[in-house]
mmCIF file of the N, C-alpha and C atoms, coordinates in Angstrom:
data_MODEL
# 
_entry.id   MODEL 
# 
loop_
_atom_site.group_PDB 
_atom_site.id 
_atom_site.type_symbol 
_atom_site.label_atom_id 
_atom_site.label_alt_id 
_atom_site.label_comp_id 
_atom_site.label_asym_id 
_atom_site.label_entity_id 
_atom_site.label_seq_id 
_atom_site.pdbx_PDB_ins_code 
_atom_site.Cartn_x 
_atom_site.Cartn_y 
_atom_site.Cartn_z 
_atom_site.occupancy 
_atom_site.B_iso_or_equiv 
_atom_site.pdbx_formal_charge 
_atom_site.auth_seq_id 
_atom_site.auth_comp_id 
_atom_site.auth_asym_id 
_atom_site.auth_atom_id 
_atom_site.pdbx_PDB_model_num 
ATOM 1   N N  . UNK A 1 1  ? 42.454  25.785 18.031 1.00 0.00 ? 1  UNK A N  1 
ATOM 2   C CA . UNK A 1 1  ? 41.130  25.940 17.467 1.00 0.00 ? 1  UNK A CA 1 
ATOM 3   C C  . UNK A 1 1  ? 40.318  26.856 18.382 1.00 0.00 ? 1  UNK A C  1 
ATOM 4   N N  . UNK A 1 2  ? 39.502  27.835 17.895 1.00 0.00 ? 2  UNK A N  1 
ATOM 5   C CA . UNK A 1 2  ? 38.723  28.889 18.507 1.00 0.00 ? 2  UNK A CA 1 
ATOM 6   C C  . UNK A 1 2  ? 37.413  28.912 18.344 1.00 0.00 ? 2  UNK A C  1 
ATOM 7   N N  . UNK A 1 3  ? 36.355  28.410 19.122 1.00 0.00 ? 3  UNK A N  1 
ATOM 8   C CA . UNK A 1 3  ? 35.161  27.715 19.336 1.00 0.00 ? 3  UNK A CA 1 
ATOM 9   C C  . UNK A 1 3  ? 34.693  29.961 19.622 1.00 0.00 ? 3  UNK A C  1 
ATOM 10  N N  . UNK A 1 4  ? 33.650  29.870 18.939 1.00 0.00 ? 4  UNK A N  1 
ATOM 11  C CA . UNK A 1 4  ? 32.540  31.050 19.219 1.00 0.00 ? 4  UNK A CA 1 
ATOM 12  C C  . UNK A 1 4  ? 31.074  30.616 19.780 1.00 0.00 ? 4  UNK A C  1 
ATOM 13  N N  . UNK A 1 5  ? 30.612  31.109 20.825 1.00 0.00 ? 5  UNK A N  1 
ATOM 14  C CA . UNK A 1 5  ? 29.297  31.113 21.454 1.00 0.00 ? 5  UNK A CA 1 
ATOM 15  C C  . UNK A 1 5  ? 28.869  31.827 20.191 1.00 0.00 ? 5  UNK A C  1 
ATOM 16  N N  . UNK A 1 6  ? 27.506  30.888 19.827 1.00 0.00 ? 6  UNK A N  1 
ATOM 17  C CA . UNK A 1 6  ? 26.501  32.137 18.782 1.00 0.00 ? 6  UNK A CA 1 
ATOM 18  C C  . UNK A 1 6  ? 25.293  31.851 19.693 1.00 0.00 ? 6  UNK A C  1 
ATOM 19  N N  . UNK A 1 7  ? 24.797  33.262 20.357 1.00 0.00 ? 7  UNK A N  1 
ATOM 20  C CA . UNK A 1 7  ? 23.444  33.256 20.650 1.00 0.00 ? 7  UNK A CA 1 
ATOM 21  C C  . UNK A 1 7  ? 22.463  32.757 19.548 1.00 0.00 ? 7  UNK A C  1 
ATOM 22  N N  . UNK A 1 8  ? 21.456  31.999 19.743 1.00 0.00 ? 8  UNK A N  1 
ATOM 23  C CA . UNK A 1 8  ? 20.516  32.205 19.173 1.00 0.00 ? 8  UNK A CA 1 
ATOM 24  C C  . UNK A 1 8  ? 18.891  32.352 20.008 1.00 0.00 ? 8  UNK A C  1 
ATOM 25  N N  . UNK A 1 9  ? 18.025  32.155 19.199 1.00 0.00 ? 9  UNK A N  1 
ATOM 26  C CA . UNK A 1 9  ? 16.700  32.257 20.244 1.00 0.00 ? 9  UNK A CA 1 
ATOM 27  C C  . UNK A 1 9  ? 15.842  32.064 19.368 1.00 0.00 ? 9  UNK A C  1 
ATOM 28  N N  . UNK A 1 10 ? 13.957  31.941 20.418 1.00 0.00 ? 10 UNK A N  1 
ATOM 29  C CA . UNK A 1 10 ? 13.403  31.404 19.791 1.00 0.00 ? 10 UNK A CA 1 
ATOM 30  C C  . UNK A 1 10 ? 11.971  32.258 20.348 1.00 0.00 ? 10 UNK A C  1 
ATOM 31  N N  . UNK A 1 11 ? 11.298  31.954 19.281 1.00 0.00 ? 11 UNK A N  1 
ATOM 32  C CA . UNK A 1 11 ? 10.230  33.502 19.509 1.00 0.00 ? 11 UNK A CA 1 
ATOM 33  C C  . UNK A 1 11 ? 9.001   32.695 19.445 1.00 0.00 ? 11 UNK A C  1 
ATOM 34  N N  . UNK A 1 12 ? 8.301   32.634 19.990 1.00 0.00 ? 12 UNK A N  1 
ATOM 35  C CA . UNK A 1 12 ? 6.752   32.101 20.351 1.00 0.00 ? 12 UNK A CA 1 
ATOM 36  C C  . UNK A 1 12 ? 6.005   33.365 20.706 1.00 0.00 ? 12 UNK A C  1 
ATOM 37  N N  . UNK A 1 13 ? 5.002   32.963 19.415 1.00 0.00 ? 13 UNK A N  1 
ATOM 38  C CA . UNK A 1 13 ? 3.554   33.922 19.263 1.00 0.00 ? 13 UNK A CA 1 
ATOM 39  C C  . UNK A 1 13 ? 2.531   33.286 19.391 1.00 0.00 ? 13 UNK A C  1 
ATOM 40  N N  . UNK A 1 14 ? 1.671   34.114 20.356 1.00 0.00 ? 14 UNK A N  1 
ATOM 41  C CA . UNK A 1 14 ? -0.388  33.552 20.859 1.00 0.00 ? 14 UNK A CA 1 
ATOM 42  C C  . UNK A 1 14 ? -0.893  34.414 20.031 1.00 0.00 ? 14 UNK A C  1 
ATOM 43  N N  . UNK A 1 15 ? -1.311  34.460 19.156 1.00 0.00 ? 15 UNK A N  1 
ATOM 44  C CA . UNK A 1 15 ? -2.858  35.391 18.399 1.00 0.00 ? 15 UNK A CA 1 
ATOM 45  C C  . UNK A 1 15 ? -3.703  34.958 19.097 1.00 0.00 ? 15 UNK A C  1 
ATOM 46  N N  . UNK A 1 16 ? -4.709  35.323 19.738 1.00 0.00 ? 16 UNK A N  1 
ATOM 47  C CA . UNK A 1 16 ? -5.595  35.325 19.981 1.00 0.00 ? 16 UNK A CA 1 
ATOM 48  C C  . UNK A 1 16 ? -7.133  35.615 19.174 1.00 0.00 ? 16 UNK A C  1 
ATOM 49  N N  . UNK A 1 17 ? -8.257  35.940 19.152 1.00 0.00 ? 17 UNK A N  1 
ATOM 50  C CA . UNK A 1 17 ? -9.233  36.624 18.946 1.00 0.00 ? 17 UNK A CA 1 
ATOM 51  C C  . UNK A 1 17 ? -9.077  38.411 18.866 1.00 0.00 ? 17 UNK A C  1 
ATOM 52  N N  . UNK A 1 18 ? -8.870  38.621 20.348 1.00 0.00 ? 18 UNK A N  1 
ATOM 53  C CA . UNK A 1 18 ? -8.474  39.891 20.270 1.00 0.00 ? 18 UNK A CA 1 
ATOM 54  C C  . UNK A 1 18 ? -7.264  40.221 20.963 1.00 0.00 ? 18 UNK A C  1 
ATOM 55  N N  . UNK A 1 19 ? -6.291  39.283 20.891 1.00 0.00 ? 19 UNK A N  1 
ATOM 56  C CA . UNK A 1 19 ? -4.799  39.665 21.773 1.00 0.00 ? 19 UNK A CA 1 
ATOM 57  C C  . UNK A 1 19 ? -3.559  39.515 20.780 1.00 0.00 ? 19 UNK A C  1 
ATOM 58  N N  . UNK A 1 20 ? -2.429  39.681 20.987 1.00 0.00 ? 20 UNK A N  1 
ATOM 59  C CA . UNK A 1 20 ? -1.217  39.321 20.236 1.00 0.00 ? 20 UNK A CA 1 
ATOM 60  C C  . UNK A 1 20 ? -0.546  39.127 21.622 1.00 0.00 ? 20 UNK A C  1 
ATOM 61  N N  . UNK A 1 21 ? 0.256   37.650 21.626 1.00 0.00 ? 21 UNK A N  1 
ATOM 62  C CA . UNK A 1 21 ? 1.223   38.039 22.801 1.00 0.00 ? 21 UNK A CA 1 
ATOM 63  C C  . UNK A 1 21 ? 2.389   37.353 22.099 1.00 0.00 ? 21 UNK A C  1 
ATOM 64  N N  . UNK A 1 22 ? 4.186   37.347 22.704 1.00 0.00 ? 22 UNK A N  1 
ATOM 65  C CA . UNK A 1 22 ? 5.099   37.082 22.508 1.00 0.00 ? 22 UNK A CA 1 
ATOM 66  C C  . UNK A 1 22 ? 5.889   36.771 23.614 1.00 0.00 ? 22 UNK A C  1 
ATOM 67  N N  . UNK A 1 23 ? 6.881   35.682 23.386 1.00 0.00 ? 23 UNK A N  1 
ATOM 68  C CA . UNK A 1 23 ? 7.597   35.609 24.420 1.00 0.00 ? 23 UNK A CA 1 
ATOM 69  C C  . UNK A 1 23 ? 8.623   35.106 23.594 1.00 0.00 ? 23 UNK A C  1 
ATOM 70  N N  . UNK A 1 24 ? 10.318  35.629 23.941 1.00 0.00 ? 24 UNK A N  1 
ATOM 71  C CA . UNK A 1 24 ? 11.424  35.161 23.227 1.00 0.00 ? 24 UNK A CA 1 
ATOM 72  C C  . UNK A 1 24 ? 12.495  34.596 24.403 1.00 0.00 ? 24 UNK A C  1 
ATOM 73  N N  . UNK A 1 25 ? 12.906  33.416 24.034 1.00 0.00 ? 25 UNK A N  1 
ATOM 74  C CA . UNK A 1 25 ? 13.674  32.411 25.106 1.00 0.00 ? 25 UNK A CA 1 
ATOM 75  C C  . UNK A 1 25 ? 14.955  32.638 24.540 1.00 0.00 ? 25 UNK A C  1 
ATOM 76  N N  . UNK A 1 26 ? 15.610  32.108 25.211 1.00 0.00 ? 26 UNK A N  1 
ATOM 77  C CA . UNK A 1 26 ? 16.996  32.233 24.995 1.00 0.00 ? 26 UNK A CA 1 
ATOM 78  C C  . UNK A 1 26 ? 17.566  30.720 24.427 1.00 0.00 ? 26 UNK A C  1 
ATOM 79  N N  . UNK A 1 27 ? 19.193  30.323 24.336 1.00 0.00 ? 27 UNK A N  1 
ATOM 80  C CA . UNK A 1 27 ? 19.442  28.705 24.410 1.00 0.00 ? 27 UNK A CA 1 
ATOM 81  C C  . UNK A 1 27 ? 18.945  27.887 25.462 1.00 0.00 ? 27 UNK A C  1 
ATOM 82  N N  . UNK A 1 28 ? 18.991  28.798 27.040 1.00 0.00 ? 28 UNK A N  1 
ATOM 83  C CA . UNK A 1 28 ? 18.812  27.999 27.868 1.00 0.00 ? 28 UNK A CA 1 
ATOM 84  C C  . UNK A 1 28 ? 16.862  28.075 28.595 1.00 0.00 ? 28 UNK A C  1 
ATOM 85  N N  . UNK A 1 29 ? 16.007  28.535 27.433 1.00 0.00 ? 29 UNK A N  1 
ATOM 86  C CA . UNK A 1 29 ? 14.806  28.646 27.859 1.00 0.00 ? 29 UNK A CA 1 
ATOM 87  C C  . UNK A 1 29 ? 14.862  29.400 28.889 1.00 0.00 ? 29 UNK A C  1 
ATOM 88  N N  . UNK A 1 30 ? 15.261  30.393 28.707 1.00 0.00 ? 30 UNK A N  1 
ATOM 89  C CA . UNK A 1 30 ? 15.427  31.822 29.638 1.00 0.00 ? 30 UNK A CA 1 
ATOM 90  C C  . UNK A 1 30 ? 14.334  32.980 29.289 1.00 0.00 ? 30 UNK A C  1 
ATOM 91  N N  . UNK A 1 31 ? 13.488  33.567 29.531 1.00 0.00 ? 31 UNK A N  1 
ATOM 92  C CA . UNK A 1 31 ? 12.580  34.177 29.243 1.00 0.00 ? 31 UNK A CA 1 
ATOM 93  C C  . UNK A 1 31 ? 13.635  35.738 28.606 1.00 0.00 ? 31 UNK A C  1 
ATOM 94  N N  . UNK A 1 32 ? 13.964  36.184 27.776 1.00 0.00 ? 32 UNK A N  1 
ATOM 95  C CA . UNK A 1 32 ? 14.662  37.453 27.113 1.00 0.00 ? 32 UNK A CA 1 
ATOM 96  C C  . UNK A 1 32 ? 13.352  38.581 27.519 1.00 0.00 ? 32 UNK A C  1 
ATOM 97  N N  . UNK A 1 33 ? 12.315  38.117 26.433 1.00 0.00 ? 33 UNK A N  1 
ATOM 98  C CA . UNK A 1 33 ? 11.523  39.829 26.426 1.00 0.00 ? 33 UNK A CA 1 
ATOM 99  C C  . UNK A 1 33 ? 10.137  39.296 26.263 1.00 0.00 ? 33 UNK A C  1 
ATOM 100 N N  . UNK A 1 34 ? 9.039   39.895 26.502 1.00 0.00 ? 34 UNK A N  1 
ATOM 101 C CA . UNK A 1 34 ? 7.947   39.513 26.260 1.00 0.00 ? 34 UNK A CA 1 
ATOM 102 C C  . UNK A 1 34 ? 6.821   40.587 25.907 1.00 0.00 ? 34 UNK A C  1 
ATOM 103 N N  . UNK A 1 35 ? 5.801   40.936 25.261 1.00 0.00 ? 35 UNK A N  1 
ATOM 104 C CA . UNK A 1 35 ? 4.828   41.462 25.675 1.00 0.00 ? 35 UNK A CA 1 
ATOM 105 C C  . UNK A 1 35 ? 3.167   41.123 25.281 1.00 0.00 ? 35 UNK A C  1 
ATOM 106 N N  . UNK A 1 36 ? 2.081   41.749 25.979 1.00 0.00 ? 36 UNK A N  1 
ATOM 107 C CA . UNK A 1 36 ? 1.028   41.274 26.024 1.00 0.00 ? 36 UNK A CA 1 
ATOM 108 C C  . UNK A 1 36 ? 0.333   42.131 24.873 1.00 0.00 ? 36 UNK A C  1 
ATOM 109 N N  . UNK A 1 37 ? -0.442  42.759 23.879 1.00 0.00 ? 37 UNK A N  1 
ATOM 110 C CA . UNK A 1 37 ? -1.426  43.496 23.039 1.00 0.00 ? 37 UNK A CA 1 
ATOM 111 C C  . UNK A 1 37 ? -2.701  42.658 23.605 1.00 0.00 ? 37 UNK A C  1 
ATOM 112 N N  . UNK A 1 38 ? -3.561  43.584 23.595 1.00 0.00 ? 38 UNK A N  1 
ATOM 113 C CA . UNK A 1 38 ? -5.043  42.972 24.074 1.00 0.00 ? 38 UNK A CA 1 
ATOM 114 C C  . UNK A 1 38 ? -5.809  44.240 22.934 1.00 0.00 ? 38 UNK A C  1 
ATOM 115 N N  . UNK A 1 39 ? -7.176  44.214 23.313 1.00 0.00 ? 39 UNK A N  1 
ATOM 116 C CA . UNK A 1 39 ? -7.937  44.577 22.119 1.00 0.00 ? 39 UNK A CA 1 
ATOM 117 C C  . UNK A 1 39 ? -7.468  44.750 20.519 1.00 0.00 ? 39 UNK A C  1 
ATOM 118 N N  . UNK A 1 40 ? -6.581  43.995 20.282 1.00 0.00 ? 40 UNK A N  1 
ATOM 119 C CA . UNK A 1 40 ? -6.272  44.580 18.958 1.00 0.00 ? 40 UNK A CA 1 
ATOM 120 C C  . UNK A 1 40 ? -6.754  44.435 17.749 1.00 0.00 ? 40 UNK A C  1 
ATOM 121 N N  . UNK A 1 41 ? -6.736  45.333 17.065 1.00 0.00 ? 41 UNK A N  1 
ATOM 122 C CA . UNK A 1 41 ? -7.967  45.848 15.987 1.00 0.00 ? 41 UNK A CA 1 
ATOM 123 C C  . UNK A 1 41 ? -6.982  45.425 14.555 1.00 0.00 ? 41 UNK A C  1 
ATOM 124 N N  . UNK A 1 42 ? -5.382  45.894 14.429 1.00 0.00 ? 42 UNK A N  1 
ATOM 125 C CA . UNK A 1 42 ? -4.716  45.996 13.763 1.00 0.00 ? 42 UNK A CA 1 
ATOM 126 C C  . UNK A 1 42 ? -3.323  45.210 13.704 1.00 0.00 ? 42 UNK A C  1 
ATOM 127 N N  . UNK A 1 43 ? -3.430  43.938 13.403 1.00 0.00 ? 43 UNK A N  1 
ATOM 128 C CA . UNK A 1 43 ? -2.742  43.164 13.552 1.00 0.00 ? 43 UNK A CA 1 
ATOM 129 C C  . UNK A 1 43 ? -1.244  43.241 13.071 1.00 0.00 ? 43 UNK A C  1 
ATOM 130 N N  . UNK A 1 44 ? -1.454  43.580 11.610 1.00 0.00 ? 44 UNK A N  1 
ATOM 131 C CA . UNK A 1 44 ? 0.188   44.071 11.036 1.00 0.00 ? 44 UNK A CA 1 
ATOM 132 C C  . UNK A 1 44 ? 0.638   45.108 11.910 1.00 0.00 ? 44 UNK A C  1 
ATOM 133 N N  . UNK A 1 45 ? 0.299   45.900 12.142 1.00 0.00 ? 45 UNK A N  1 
ATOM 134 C CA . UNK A 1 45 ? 0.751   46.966 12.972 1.00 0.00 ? 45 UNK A CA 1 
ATOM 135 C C  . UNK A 1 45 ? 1.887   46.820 14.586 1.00 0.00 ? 45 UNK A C  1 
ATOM 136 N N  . UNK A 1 46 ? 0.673   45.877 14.832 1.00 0.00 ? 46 UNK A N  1 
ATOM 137 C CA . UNK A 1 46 ? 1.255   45.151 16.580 1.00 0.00 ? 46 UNK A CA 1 
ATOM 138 C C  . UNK A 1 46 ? 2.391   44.296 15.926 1.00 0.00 ? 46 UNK A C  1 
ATOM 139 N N  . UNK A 1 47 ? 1.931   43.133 14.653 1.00 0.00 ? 47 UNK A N  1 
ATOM 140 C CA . UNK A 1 47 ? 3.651   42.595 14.385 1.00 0.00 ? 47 UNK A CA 1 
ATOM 141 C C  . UNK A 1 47 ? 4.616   43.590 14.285 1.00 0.00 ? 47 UNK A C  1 
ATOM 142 N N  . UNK A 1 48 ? 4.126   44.251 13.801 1.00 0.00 ? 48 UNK A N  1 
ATOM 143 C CA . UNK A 1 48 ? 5.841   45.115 13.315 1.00 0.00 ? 48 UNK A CA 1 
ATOM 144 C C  . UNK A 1 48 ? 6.211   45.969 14.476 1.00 0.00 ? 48 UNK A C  1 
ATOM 145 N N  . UNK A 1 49 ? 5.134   46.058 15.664 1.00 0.00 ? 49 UNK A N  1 
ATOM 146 C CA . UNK A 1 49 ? 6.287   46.604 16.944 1.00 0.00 ? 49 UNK A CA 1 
ATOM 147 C C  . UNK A 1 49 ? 6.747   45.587 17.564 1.00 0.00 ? 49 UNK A C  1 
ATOM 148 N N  . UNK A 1 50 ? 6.298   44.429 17.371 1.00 0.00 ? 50 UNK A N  1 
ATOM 149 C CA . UNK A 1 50 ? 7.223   43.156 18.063 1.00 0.00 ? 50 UNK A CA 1 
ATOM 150 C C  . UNK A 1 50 ? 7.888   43.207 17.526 1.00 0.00 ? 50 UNK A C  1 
ATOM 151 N N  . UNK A 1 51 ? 8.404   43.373 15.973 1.00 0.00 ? 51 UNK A N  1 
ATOM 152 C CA . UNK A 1 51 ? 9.499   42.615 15.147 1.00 0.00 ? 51 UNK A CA 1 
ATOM 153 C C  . UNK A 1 51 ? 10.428  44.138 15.888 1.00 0.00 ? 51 UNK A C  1 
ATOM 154 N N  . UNK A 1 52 ? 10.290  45.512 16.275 1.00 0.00 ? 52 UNK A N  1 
ATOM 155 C CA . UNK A 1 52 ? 11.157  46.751 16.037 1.00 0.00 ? 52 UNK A CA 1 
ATOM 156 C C  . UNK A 1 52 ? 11.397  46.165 17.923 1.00 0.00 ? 52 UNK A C  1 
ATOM 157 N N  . UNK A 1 53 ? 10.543  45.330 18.749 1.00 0.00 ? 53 UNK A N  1 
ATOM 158 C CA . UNK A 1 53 ? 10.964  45.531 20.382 1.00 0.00 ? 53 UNK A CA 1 
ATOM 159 C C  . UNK A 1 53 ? 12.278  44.045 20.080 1.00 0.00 ? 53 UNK A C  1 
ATOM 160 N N  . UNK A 1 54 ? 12.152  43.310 19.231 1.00 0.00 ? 54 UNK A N  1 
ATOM 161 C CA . UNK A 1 54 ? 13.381  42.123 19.000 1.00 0.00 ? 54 UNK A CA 1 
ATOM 162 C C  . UNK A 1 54 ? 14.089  42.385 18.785 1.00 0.00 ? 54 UNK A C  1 
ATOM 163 N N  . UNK A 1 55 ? 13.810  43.600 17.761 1.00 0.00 ? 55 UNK A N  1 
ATOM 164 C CA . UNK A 1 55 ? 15.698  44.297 16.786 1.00 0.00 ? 55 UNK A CA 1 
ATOM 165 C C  . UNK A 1 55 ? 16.120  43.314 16.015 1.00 0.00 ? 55 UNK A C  1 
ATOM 166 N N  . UNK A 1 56 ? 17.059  42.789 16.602 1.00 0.00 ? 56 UNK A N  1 
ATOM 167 C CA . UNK A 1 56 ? 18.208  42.086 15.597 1.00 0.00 ? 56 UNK A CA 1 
ATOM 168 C C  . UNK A 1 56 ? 17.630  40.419 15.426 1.00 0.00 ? 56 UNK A C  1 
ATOM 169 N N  . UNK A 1 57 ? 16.398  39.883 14.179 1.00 0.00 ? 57 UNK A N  1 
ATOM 170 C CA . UNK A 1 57 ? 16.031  38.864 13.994 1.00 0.00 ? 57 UNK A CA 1 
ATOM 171 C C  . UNK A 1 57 ? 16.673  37.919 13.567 1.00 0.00 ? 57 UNK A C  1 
ATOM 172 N N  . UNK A 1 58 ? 18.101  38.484 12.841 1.00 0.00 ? 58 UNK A N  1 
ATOM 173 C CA . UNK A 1 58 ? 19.079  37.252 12.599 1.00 0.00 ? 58 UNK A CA 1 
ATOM 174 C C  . UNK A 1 58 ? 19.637  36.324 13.388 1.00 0.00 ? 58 UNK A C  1 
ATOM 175 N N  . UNK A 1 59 ? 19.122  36.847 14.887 1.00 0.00 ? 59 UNK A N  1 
ATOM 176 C CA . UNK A 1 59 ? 19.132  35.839 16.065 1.00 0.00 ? 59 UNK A CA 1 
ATOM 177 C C  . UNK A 1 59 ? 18.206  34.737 16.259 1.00 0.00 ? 59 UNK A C  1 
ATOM 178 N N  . UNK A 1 60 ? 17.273  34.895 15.588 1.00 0.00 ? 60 UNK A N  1 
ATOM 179 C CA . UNK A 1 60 ? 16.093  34.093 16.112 1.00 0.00 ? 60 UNK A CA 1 
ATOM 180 C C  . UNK A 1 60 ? 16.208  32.356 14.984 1.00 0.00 ? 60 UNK A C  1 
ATOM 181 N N  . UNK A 1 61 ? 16.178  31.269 16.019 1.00 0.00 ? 61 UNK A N  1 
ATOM 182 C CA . UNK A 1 61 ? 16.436  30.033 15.555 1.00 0.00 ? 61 UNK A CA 1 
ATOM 183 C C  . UNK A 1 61 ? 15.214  29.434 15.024 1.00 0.00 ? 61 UNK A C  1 
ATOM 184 N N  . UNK A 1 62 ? 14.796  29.840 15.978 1.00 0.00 ? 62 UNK A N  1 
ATOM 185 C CA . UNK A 1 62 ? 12.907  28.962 15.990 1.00 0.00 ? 62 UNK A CA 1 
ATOM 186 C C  . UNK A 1 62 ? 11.887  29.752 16.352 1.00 0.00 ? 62 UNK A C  1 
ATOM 187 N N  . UNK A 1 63 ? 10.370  29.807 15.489 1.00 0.00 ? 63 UNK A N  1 
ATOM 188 C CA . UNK A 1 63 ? 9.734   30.088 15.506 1.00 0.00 ? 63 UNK A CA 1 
ATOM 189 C C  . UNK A 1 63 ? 8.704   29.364 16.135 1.00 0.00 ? 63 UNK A C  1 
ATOM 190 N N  . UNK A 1 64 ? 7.688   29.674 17.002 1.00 0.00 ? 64 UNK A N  1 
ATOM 191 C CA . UNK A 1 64 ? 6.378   28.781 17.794 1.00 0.00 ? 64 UNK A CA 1 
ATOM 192 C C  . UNK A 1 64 ? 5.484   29.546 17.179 1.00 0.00 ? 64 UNK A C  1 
ATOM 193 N N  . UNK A 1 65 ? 4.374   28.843 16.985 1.00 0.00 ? 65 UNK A N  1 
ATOM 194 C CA . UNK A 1 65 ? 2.187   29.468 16.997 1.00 0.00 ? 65 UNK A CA 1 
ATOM 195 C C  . UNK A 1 65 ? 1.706   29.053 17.566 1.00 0.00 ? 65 UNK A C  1 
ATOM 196 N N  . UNK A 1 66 ? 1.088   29.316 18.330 1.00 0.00 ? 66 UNK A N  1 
ATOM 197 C CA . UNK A 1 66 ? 0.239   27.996 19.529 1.00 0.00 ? 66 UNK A CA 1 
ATOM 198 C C  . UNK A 1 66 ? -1.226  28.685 18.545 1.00 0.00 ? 66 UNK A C  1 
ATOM 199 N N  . UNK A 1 67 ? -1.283  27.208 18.292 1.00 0.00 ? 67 UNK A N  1 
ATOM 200 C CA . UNK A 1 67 ? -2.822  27.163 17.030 1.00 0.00 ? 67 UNK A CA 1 
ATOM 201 C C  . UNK A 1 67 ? -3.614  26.185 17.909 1.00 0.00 ? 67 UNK A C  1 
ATOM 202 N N  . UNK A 1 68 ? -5.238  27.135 18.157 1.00 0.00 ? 68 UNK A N  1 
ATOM 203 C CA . UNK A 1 68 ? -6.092  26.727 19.631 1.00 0.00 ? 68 UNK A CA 1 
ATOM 204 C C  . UNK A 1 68 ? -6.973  25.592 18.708 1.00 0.00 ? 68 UNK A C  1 
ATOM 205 N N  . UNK A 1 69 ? -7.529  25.872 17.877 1.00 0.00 ? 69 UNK A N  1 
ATOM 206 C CA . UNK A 1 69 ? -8.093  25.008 16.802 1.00 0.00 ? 69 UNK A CA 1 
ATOM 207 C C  . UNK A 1 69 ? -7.633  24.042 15.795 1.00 0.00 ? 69 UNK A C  1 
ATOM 208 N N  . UNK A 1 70 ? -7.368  22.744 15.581 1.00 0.00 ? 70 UNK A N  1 
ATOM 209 C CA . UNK A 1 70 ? -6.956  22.386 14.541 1.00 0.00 ? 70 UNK A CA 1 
ATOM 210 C C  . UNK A 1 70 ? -7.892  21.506 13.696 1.00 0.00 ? 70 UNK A C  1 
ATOM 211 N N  . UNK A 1 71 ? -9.108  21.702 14.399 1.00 0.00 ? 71 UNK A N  1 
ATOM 212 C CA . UNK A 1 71 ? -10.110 20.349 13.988 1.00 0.00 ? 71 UNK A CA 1 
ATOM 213 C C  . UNK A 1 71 ? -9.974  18.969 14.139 1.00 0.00 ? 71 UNK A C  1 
ATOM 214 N N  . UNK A 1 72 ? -10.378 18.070 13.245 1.00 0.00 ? 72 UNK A N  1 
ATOM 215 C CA . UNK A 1 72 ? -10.092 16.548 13.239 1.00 0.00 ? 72 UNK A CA 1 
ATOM 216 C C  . UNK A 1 72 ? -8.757  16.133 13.267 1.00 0.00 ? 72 UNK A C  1 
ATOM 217 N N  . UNK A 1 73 ? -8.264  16.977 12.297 1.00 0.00 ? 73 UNK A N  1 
ATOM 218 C CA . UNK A 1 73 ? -7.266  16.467 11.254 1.00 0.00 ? 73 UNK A CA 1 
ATOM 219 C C  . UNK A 1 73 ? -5.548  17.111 12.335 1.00 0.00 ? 73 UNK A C  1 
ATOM 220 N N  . UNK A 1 74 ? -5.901  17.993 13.207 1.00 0.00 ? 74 UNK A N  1 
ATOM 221 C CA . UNK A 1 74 ? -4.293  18.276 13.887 1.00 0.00 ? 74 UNK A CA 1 
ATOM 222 C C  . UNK A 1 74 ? -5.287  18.033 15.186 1.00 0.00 ? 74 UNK A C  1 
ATOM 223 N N  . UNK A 1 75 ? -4.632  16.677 16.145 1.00 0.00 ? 75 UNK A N  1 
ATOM 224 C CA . UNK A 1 75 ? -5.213  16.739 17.749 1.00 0.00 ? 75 UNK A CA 1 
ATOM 225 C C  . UNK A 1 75 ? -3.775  16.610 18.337 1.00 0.00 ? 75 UNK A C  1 
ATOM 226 N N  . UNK A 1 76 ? -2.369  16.731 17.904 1.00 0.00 ? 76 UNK A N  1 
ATOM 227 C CA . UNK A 1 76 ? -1.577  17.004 18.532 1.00 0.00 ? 76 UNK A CA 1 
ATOM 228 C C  . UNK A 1 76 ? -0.347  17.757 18.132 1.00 0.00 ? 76 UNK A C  1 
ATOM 229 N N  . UNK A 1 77 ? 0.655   18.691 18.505 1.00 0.00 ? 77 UNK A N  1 
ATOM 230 C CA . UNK A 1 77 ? 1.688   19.711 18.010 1.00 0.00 ? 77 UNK A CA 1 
ATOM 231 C C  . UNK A 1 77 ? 1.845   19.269 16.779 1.00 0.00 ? 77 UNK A C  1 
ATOM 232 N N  . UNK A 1 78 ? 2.285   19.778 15.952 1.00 0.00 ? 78 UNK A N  1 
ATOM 233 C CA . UNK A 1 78 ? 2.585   19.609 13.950 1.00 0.00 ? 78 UNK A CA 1 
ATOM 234 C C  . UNK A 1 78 ? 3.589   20.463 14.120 1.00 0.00 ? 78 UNK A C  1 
ATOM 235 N N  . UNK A 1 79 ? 4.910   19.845 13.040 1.00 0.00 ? 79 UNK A N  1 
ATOM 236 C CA . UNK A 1 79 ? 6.071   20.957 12.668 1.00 0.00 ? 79 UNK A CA 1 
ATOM 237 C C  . UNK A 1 79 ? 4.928   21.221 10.917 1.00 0.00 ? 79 UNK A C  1 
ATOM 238 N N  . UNK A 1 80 ? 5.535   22.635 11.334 1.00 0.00 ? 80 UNK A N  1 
ATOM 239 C CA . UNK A 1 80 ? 4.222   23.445 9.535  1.00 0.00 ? 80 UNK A CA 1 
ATOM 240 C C  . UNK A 1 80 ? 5.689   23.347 8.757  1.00 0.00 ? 80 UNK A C  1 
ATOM 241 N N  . UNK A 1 81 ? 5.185   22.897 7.810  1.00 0.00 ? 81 UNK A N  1 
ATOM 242 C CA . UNK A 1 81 ? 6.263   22.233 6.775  1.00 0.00 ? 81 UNK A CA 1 
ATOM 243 C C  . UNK A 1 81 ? 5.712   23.367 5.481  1.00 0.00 ? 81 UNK A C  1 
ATOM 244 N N  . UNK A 1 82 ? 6.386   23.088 4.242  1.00 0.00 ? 82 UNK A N  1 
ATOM 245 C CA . UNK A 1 82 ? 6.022   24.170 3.106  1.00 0.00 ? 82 UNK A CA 1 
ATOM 246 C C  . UNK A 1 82 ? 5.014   23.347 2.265  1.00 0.00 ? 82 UNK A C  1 
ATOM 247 N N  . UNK A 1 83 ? 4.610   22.149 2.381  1.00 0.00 ? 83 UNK A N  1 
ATOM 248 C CA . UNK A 1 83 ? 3.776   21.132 2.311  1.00 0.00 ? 83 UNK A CA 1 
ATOM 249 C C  . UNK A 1 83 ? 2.448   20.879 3.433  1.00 0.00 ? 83 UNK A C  1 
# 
């Protein structure tokens, strides 16, 4: 029997007010790639050079948002469900 390593990884995004940042981990919470956007005016724009600095997204397992606000109703982490 022939067992294959499949990389996968996991991509955590900060929006900010006026920032975009990213950081992509590896299996073993290994920091891969990261970068910072500050003043940004144009948000689709900055995603889609993160999505072209990742390349190959069929790697990516898990997605993070660190959401600064949730009001009453979220005072601790939530998995965002389609519900």
């Amino acid at each position: 029997m022939r067992f294959e390593f499949i990389f996968m990884s996991i991509l955590v995004i900060n929006s900010g007010s006026a920032s975009l940042k990213y950081k992509l981990f590896d299996n073993d919470e290994k920091e891969i790639k990261q970068d910072n956007f500050t003043d940004v005016k144009d948000r689709d724009k900055i995603f889609k050079k993160i999505l072209r600095q990742i390349a190959d997204l069929r790697e990516i397992e898990a997605v993070g948002h660190r959401v600064v606000h949730g009001g009453d109703k979220f005072i601790q982490p939530a998995l965002v469900t389609i519900n």
